[in-house]
C-alpha positions as CSV (number, residue, x, y, z in Angstrom):
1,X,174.9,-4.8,219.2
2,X,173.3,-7.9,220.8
3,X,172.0,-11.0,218.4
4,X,168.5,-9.8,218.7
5,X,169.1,-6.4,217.5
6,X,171.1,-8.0,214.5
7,X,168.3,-10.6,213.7
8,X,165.6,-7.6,214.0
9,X,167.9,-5.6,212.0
10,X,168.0,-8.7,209.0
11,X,164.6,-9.4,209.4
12,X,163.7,-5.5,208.5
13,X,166.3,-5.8,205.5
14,X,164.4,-9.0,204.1
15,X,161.2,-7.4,204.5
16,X,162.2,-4.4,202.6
17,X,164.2,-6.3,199.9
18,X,160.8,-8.9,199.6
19,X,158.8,-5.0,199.2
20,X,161.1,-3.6,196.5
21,X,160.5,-7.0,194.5
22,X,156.7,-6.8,194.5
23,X,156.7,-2.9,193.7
24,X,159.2,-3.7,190.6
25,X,156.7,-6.7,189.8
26,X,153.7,-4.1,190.0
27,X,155.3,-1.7,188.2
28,X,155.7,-4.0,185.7
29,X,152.3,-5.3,186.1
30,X,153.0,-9.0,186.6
31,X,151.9,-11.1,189.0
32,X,149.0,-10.6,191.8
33,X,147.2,-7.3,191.8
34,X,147.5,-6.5,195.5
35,X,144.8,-4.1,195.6
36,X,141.5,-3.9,197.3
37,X,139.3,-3.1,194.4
38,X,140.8,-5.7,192.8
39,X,140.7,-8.4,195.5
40,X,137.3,-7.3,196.8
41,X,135.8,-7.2,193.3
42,X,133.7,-10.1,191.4
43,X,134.2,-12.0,188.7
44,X,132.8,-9.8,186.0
45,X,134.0,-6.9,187.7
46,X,137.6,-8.5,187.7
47,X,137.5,-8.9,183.6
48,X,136.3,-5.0,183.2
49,X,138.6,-3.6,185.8
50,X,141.4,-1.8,184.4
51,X,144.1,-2.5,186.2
52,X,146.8,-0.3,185.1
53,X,146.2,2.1,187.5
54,X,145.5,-0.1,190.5
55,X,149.2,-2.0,189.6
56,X,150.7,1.6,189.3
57,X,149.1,2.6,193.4
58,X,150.0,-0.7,194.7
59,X,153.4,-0.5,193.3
60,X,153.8,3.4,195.1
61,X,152.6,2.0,198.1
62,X,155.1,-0.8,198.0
63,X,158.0,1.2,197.0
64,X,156.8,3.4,200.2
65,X,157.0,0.1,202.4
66,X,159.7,-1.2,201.5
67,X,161.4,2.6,202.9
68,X,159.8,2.3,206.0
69,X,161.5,-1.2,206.7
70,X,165.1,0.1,205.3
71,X,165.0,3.1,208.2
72,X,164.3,0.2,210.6
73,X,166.7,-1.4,209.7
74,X,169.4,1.4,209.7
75,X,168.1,3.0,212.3
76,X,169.4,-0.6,214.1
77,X,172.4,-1.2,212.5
78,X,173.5,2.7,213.6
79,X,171.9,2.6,216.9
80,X,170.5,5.7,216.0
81,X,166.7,5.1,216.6
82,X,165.8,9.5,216.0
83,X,166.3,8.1,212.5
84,X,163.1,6.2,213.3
85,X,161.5,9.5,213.6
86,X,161.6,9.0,209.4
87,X,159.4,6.5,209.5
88,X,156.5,9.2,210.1
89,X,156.3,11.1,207.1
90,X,156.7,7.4,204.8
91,X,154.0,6.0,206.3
92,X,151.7,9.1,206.4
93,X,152.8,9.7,203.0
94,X,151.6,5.7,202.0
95,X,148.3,6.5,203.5
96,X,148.0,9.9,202.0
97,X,148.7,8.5,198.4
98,X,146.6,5.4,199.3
99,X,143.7,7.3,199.7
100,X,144.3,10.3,197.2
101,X,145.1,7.7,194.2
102,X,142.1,6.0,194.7
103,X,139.6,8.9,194.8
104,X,141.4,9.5,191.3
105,X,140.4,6.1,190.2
106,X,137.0,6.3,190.9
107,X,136.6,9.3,189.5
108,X,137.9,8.1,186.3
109,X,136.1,5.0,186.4
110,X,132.9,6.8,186.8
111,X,133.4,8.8,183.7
């Protein structure tokens, strides 16, 4: 394994590891909402929002990140890059939820 492939390889690792800590800080709902309806929204719109659910999808969407970055990162510490080939369904699966979860949430919102 050549230094680059290592240094990829921690970089991945770090990225995942910086991923898990803001889904376990959503979950918890601490910190920064990192969610567009929160971060596109106003003021007002801020203080009525209610942001359990939006710190519950960005959380998901995190934890689904942060998976996506660990196969990278196996996939070059094995060599093995079909394991890559993992890295389909997690992403398509963060995008599904993504846009599911938030049709959900306007719906409710709406009520």
């Amino acid at each position: 394994m050549t230094a680059a492939e290592i240094a990829v390889a921690v970089i991945a690792f770090v990225l995942a590891g910086i991923s898990v800590f803001i889904s376990a800080r959503q979950f918890a709902e601490k910190g920064f909402l990192f969610n567009n309806a929160y971060i596109w929204a106003s003021k007002e719109e801020r203080e009525k929002l209610d942001k359990s659910p939006h710190y519950k999808q960005s959380a998901i969407v995190f934890a689904l990140i942060s998976a996506v970055f660990l196969v990278i990162g196996i996939s070059i510490l094995l060599q093995n890059y079909k394991i890559q080939l993992l890295e389909i369904p997690l992403i398509l699966g963060a995008l599904i939820y993504a846009f599911i979860s938030s049709v959900r949430i306007e719906r409710r919102t709406k009520r």
